[in-house]
BAGUDO-580585 format. One record per residue (C-alpha): x, y, z. Coordinates in steps of 0.1 Angstrom, whole numbers, plus 2048, in hexadecimal, padded with zeros to 3 digits. Example, Ala and Ser with C-alpha at 12.3 -4.5 7.8 and 13.67 -1.06 7.14 Angstrom:
BEGIN
87B7D384E8897F5847
//
This chain:
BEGIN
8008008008108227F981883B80E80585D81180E87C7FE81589881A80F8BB8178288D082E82F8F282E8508F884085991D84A88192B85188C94F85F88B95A83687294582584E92D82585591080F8378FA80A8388D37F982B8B47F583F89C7FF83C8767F284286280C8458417F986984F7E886E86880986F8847EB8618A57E384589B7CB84C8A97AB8438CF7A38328DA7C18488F07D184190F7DB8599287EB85394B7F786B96280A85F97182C87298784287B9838688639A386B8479988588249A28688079878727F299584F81398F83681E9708467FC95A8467F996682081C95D81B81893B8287F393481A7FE9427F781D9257F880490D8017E99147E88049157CB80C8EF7DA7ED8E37D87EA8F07B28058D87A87F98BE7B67DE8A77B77E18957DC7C28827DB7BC8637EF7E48647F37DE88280E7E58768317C487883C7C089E8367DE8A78517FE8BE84781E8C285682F8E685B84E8E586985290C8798719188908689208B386392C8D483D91D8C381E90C8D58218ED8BA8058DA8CA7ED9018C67FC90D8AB8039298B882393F8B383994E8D68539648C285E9788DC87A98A8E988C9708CF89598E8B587F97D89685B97A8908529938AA83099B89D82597B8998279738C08069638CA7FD9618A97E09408A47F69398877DF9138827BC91F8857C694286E7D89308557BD91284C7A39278407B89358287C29148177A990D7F87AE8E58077AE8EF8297B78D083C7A78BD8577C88C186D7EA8D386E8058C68868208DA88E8478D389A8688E889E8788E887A8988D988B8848BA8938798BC87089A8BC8628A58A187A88388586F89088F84A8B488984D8A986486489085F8488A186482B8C785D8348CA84C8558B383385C8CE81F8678D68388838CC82B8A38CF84F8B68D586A8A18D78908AC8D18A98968DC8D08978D28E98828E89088838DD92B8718CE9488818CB9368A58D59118AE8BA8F38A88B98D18B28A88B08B48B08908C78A48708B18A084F8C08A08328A188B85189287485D8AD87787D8BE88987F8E087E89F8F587589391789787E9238B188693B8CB87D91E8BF89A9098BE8C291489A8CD9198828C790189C8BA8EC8AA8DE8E58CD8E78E58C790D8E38C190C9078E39029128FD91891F92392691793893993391693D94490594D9278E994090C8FA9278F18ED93B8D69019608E691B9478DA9149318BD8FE9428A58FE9578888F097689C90D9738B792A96789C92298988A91B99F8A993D9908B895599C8949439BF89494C9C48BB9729B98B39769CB8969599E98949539D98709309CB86D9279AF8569069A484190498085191395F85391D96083193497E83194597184F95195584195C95F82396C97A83997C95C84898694782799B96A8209AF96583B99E9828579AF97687099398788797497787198795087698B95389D96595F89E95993E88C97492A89896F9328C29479318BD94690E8AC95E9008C594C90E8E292D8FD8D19408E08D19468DB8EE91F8E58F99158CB8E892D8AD8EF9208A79138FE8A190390688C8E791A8778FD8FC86F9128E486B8F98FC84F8ED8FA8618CC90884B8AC8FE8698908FF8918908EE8A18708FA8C38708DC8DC8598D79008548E991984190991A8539118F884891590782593B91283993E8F48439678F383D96C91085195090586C9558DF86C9778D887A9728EC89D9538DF8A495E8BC8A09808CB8B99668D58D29508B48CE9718A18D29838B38EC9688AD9069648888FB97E8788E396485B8E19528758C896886F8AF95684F8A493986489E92686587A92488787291389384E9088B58448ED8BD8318EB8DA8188C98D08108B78D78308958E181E88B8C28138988B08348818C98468658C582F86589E82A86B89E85284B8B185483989884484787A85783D88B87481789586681587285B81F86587E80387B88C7E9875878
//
């Protein structure tokens, strides 16, 4: 019997993307994605139109049919976020203020021209962490997965299933609440505090991850410590954890990993340094997050439903 067709909708610090995802191959289904930008100060009106616009140009493409899983959709959404409500808590985080409170599920379904009979939400790290399991590491037995951009994500699998509640994983599973020196991981490890850090060293300021590191690849000495001391430091945040979780694979996502020579080889010195045992980790990086997120999105609605 095949598997259900999923629509998903999965939604980043820049952009909605909305699919449906085949679960049979663990693929986008052909032609129906739909990508729209947003912007981290995008108000309640302009991001439900954003998001139901993506979703109705999905549905266009495709015929789901009696492939749908049973009328529920996936969207995989960063938090702080109610999943089980639907219901966005963006504040004091520095993105998505306006939308704070916001019944993003019961404003958005109206909306659709197929509304659907349920919408299940979960933390787009866990989304990218069911994705990677399902569709490159099955044969993982634990596998942790950290997405790095903006902030810091996470997700603690368990032969596929999502760990949250377990004194072998940080709370709720999420590594942004750990610490460094005393203060908040991400005042650390994150693209926010990696740039804020190089503009109070040098007075310089610089347009994102991006420009750092190619600051760095040109030899600024300045740009290289920056990157280098943060992704140590994270490191070594997260090797404790790993180690308890008894951790065989780490699947690194988000768009630092597109610097992943500069950004690779002091992370694995701080995993390493706190536990050489580390070393025999699996560790993979995926440039293709999107359609880890969205095909984890559908796993999960699938599971759900």
């Amino acid at each position: 019997m095949p598997l259900p067709v999923v629509p998903v909708l999965e939604v980043g610090g820049s952009h909605v993307t909305a699919a449906a995802v085949d679960l049979d191959r663990a693929r986008i289904a052909d032609g129906t994605r739909r990508r729209l930008p947003l912007t981290s100060g995008v108000g309640p009106e302009d991001f439900l139109a954003a998001l139901a616009e993506a979703a109705n140009g999905m549905l266009s493409a495709t015929a789901l049919g009696a492939r749908a899983v049973g009328g529920t959709w996936g969207i995989a959404v960063p938090g702080p976020f109610d999943y089980a409500r639907g219901i966005a808590r963006y504040h004091g985080v520095g993105k998505f203020a306006s939308l704070d409170g916001l019944a993003v599920g019961t404003l958005l379904t109206p909306r659709l021209n197929r509304p659907p009979a349920r919408l299940r939400f979960l933390n787009d790290a866990s989304a990218f962490a069911l994705g990677a399991w399902h569709m490159a590491h099955t044969q993982s037995r634990r596998l942790v997965a950290i997405t790095l951009g903006t902030g810091v994500g996470s997700a603690f699998l368990d032969r596929g299933t999502l760990v949250e509640d377990d004194p072998c994983v940080p709370p709720e599973g999420r590594v942004d609440l750990l610490t460094v020196d005393g203060g908040p991981l991400e005042d650390t490890a994150s693209t926010r505090a990696m740039t804020a850090h190089y503009t109070n060293r040098t007075g310089r300021p610089v347009d994102g991850l991006r420009e750092l590191t190619a600051l760095a690849a040109a030899d600024d000495v300045i740009a290289r410590d920056v990157i280098t001391s943060a992704l140590r430091d994270l490191g070594g945040a997260l090797a404790p954890w790993l180690t308890a979780f008894e951790a065989d694979t780490v699947a690194f996502g988000g768009s630092i990993t597109a610097a992943w020579p500069l950004i690779g080889p002091p992370l694995t010195a701080g995993l390493t340094h706190h536990d050489p045992r580390l070393r025999r980790l699996a560790l993979s990086v995926h440039g293709d997050g999107e359609d880890k997120a969205l095909v984890g999105a559908a796993v999960f609605a699938a599971r759900e439903a």
